[in-house]
N, C-alpha and C positions, 0 to 999 in steps of 0.2 A: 504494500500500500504506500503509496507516496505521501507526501508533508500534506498536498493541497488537499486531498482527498482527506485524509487525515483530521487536517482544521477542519474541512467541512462536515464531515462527520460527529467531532465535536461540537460544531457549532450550533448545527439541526436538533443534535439530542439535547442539547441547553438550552435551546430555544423549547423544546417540545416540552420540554420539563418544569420550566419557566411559566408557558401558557396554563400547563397544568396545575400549578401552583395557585395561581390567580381564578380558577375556580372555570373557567371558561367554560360552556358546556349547554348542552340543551339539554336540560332536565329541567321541570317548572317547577313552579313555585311549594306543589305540595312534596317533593322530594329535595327540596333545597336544604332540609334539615340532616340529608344521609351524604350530601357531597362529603368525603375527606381529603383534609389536606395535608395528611401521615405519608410516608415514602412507601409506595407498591413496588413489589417486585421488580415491574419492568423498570421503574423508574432507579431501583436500587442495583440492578443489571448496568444501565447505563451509567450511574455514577462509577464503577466498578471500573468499568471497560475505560470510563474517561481519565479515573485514576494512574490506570495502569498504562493509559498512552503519552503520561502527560511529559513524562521524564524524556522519551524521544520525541515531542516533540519540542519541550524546552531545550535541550541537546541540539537539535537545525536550527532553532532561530538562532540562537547562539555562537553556530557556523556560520549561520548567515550573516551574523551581523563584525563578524571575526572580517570574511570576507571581504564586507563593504568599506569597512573602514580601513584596508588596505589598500583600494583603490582612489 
């Protein structure tokens, strides 16, 4: 998997996580009382996966920026 694919990956699942947080959703007003906004599986999958890519991808930007400031 490359970097860009990588941030984006990132990015999408933070994003989806984030909307989810905020309650977004279509369910009306008599089930407004059962929304949660505890961490679900999926949602604790993706903190996992984002964990565990974070160190490569802090590692590239870090080349990157090694990189840039030699030219």
């Amino acid at each position: 998997m490359d970097l860009v694919t990588l941030i984006n990956n990132i990015s999408g699942a933070a994003l989806s996580i984030d909307i989810g947080r905020k309650g977004f959703g279509t369910r009306g007003k008599e089930q407004e009382g059962r929304i949660s906004y505890g961490i679900d599986p999926i949602e604790k999958e993706l903190l996992k996966q984002r964990l565990s890519n974070l160190s490569t991808a802090q590692s590239s930007y870090i080349e990157k920026q090694k990189k840039a400031m030699k030219n």
